[in-house]
N, C-alpha and C positions, 0 to 999 in steps of 0.2 A: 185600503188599510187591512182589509181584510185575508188579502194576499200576506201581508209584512205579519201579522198576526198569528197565521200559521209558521210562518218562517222562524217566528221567534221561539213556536213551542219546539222546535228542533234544533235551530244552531242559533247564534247570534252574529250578529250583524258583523263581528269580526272572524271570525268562521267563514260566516257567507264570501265576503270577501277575499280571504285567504284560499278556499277552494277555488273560488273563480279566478283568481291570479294563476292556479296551478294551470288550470283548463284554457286558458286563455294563452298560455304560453303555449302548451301542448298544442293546441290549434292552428298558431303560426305556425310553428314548425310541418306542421301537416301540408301548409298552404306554402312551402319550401321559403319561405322566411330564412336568410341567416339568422346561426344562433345569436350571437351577439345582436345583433337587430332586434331580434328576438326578445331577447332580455332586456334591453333598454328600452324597446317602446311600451312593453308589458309595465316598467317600474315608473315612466311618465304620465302614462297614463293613469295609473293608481294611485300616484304622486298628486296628479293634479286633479283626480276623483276627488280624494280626501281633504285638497284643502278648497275646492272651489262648491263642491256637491256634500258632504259629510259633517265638517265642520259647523258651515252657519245652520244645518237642518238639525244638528243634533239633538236638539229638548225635540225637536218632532216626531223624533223615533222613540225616545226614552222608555214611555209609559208603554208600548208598543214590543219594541223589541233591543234588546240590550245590546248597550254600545256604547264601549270606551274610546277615550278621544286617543287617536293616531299617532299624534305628538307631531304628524308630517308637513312643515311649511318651507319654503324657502330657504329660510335661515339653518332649520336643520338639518336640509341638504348638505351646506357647506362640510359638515362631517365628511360627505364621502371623498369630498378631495383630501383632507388632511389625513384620509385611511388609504386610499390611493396614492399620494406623493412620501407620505410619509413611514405607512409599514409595509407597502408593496413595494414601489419604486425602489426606496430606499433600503431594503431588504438584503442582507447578503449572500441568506439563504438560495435564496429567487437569484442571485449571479451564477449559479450550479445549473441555472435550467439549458441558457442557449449555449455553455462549453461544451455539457454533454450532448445537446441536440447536433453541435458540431463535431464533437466528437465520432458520432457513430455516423454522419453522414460522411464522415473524410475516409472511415475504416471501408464504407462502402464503394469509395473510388480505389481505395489503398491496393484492392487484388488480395489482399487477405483471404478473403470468404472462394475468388475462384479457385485457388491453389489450394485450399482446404478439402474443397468439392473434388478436386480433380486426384487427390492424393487418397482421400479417404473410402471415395469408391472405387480407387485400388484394392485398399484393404478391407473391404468391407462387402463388396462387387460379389464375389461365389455365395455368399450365405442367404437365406431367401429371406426376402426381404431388406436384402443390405444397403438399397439407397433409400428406400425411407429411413432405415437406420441413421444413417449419413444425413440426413436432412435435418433429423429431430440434433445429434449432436453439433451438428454445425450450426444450430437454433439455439442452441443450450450455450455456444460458446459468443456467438452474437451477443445474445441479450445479456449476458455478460461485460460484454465490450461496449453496448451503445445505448439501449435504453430505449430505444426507436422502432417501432416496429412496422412502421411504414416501410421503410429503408428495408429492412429485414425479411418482408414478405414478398415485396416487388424481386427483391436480389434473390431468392430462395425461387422463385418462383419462373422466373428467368432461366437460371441455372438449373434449378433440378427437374421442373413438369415437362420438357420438350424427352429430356431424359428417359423421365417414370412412364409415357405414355409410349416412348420406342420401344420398352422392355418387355411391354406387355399388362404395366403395372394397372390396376380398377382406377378409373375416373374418380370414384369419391375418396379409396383411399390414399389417390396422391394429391388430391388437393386439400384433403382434410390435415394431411403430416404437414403439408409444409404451412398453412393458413396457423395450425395450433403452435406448430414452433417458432415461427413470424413472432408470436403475439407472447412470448416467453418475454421480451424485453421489455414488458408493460410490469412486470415484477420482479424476477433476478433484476439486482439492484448492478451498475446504477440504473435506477429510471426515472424518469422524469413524474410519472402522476406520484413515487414518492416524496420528491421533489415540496409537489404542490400540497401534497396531504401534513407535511411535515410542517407548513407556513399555516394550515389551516386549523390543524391542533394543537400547535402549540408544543412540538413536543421535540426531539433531539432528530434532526434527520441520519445520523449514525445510527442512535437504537434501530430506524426503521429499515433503513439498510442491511444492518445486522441482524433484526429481526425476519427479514423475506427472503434469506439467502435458504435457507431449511425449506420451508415451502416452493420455493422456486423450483430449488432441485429434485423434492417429492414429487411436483407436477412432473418434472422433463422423466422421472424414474418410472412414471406413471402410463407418460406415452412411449416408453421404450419395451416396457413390458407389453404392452397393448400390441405393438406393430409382432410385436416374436410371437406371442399367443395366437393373435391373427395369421398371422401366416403359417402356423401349424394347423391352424381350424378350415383356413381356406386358400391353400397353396394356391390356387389359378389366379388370386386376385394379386401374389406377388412373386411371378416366377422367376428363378434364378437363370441368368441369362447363359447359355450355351458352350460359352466361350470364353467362361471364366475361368481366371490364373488364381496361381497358388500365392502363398502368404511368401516374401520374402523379404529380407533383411534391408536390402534396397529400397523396397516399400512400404516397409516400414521406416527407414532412413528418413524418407519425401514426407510420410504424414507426419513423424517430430519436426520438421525443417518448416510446413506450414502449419505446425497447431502451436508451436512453441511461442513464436512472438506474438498474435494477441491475450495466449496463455499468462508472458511476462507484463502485456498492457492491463490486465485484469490484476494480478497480482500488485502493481504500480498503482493504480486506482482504490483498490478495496483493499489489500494490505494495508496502506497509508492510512487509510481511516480507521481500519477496524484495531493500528498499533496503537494507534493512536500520534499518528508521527502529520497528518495533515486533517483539516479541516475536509467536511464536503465538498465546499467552496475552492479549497484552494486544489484538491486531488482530482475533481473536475478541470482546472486548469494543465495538472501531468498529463490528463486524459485527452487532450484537444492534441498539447504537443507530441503524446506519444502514437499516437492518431497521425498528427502529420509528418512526423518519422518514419514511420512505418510505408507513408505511402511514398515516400522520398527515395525509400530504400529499394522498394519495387520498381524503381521507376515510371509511378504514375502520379508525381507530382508535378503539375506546372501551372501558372499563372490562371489556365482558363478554366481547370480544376478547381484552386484555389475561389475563384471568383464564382464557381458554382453550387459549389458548398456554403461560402459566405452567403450567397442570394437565400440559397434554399434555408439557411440556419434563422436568418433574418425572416423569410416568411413563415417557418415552422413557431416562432418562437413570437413572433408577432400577432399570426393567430391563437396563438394560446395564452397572452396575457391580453389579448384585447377580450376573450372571451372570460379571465381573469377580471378583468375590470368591470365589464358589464355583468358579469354573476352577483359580483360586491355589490353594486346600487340597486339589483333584485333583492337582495338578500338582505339589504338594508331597509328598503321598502318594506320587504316579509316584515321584518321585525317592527315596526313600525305600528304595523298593524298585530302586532303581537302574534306571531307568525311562530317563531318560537314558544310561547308558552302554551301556544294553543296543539303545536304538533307534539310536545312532550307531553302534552296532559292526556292526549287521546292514544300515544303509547303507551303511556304508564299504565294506562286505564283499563287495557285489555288484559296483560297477564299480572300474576302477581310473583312467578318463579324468572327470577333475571336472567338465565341462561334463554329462557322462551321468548323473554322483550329480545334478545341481542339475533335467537334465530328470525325473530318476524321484520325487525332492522336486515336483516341480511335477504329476508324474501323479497321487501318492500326495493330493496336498491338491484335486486336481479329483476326482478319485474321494470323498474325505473331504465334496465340496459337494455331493453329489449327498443327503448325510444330516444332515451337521451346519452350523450358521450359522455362519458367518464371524466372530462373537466365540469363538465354543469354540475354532477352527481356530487364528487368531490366537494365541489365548490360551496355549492347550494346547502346538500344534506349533509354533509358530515359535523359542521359548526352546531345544526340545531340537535344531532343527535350527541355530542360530546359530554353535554352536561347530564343525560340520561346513565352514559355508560360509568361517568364518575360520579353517580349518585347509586347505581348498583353494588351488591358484594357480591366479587366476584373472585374465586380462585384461583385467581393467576399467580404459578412464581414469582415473584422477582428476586429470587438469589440473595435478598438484600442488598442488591446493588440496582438494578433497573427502576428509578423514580417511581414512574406509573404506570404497571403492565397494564394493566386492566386498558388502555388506550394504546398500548403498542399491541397489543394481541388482538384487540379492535379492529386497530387500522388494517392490520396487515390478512384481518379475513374478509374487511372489505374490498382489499386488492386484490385479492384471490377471487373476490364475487365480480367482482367488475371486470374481472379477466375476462366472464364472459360475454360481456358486450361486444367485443368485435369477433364473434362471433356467433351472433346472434340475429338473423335478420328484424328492423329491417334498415338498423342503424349499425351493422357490423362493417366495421370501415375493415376490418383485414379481411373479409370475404370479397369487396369490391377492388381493394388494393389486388386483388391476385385475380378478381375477373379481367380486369384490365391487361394482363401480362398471358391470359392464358390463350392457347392453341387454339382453331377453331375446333368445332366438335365436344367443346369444355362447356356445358353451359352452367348460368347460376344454381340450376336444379342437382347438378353433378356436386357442385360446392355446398350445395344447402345438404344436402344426404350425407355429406363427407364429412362434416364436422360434427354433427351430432354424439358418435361417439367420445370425439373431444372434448365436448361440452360437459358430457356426463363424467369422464374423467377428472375436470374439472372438481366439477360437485364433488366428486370422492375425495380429490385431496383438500379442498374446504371443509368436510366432515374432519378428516384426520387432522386438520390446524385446531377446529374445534375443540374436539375432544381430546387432544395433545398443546394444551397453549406454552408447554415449557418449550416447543419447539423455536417457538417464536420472542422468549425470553433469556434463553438460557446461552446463547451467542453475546448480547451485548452484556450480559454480567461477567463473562468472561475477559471481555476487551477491557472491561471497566477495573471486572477484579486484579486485574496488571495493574 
């Protein structure tokens, strides 16, 4: 007792537990645990802590060390199926996820992105530096189109590193262009983690859409100045290849002929929502068919295509709500144990200037990407910190017309922070997505050096979302103001 004793003059027995839930997950995953796995044996076990060990002991701890009862039996389980079948499943929002996950994997059969590649570093080819140029905007036009960034880093990566290392281009600076522009589709809307953020706050997935299109574009603004700067500071690392042709009409003819029709599928997509003329849900749906048009058109349509894209959308999309699922009855459990009131209460606790609570929220969830993916993160911490940031005054526009900035400007700097998880070792799934594709003589230490600048980029245009939140409000007052 004298152990429980001490414990009590520092945290209480629900604390205790709620750290050791963290640490305990954290652990599996060390021990290569699936996450889902992961997460579901973590909430059974604490599940069945509390009602077989917690429970009947409780007056034994009382006078000892404080502890409210759990609420967690059986019966109150049954909650997580009627949250599961009934605001997931049943969800329409959540219909937006596998069109667009198919969408952007049919654009990746369609030959879109080769003819893009092969037209742009025509025109772009004599200037130093011109296919990392080529890379970063062919990255800016994807994640526009798809949302995916899997798809987008392997195809980037494929296409452009066999390229950047014949030219003569630095090891790190061509696997850091195409790794940071891969990962633009995790924010230029459509994307899917807003997708997932938009079900978890509650809030209009257009505002979020319309609020991440300004940020999106500052990041790709941000890597494009980066690569021209670079190659003025240190031409060797991106030399202009020997035998490069001039700019002509013709050539530029091929780069409108291949940038136009994903140009018109973005415009079809985000036009319609931003007119207000289609739902997410349903411009998700233009998105898929104008996706399979597209590839129909090029002639790389056919049945075992079709059938490849389906499998891959079905396990893309599979794993992301089963890890969907199993977050819920983590998260359920957290709260259970007052998991919620306990993490708000030790944020609030620290600072007392709300702009301070919202940057230590933003450290807590980049330190969180260095381990876990940006569905757990989403999943897990965005819920418990909601009622923190609408308990804040906070200065955010809203035009009079955007409901509740103070949570669209939230969300969309936490998508900007989670940007950089995949690029982050040792969970950066777009630095492994492009090990895998790359040439011998690439190793992960060439990747790990290369992104760094990107990362830090990152951070600057987080800062500038910060300290500019109308950026991220002043698009859907517009939509709305119509």
């Amino acid at each position: 007792m004298g152990l429980l004793g001490f414990i009590g003059q520092i945290m209480t027995l629900n604390e205790l537990v709620v750290l050791v839930m963290f640490l305990t997950f954290i652990w599996m995953l060390f021990r290569g645990i699936p996450v889902a796995f992961a997460l579901v044996g973590v909430s059974l076990i604490y599940a069945l802590f509390a009602e077989i060990f917690l429970d009947p002991y409780r007056r034994a701890f009382e006078d000892i060390i404080e502890f409210d009862r759990t609420g967690i039996d059986y019966q109150r389980l049954s909650v997580l199926s009627n949250r599961l079948f009934g605001n997931i499943v049943q969800n329409p929002v959540l219909v937006a996820l596998p069109m667009f996950i198919y969408m952007g994997l049919m654009l990746d059969q369609s030959g879109v992105a080769q003819r893009m590649m092969v037209s742009m570093q025509k025109l772009f080819g004599g200037l130093r530096g011109g296919l990392a140029l080529t890379v970063l905007l062919i990255g800016i036009i994807l994640a526009a189109s798809t949302g995916v960034i899997g798809a987008s880093v392997t195809l980037l990566g494929v296409m452009a590193l066999p390229q950047m290392m014949q030219q003569g281009y630095s090891k790190e600076i061509s696997t850091g262009t195409i790794a940071a522009a891969g990962t633009l589709g995790i924010l230029i809307p459509p994307s899917i983690m807003l997708v997932i953020m938009s079900d978890q706050l509650a809030i209009s997935l257009g505002d979020l859409f319309m609020g991440a299109l300004f940020p999106g574009l500052i990041l790709g603004g941000l890597y494009i100045a980066f690569i021209v700067v670079f190659g003025l500071i240190k031409p060797s690392a991106m030399p202009v290849p020997p035998d490069a042709g001039e700019i002509s009409w013709p050539i530029v003819k091929e780069v409108l002929l291949a940038v136009v029709p994903p140009l018109f599928l973005i415009l079809l997509v985000l036009g319609s929502i931003f007119a207000g003329l289609a739902t997410p849900t349903e411009a998700s749906g233009l998105g898929a068919m104008g996706a399979t048009l597209l590839a129909l058109a090029n002639g790389k349509l056919s049945f075992k295509v079709f059938k490849e894209v389906a499998r891959s959308t079905l396990n893309t999309a599979g794993y992301i709500v089963g890890i969907f699922l199993a977050a819920n009855f983590f998260a359920l459990v957290l709260r259970r144990y007052g998991g919620d009131e306990i993490v708000q209460s030790h944020v609030l606790g620290i600072f007392e200037n709300p702009y301070m609570i919202v940057l230590f929220i933003l450290f807590i969830v980049f330190l969180l990407g260095f381990l876990l993916d940006w569905i757990e993160i989403t999943i897990i911490i965005m819920p418990l910190m909601l009622p923190i940031i609408q308990g804040l005054t906070l200065a955010v526009p809203s035009f009079d017309v955007v409901a509740d900035p103070s949570v669209v400007w939230f969300a969309i700097l936490v998508a900007v922070t989670l940007q950089t998880s995949f690029l982050t070792p040792p969970v950066g799934f777009a630095l492994f997505y492009l090990k895998g594709v790359c040439p011998p003589g690439v190793s992960l230490g060439h990747i790990y050096r290369g992104v760094i600048p990107f990362v830090l980029l990152q951070l600057t245009g987080l800062a500038i979302v910060f300290m500019f939140p109308a950026l991220t409000t002043w698009l859907p007052s517009v939509a709305y103001g119509n």
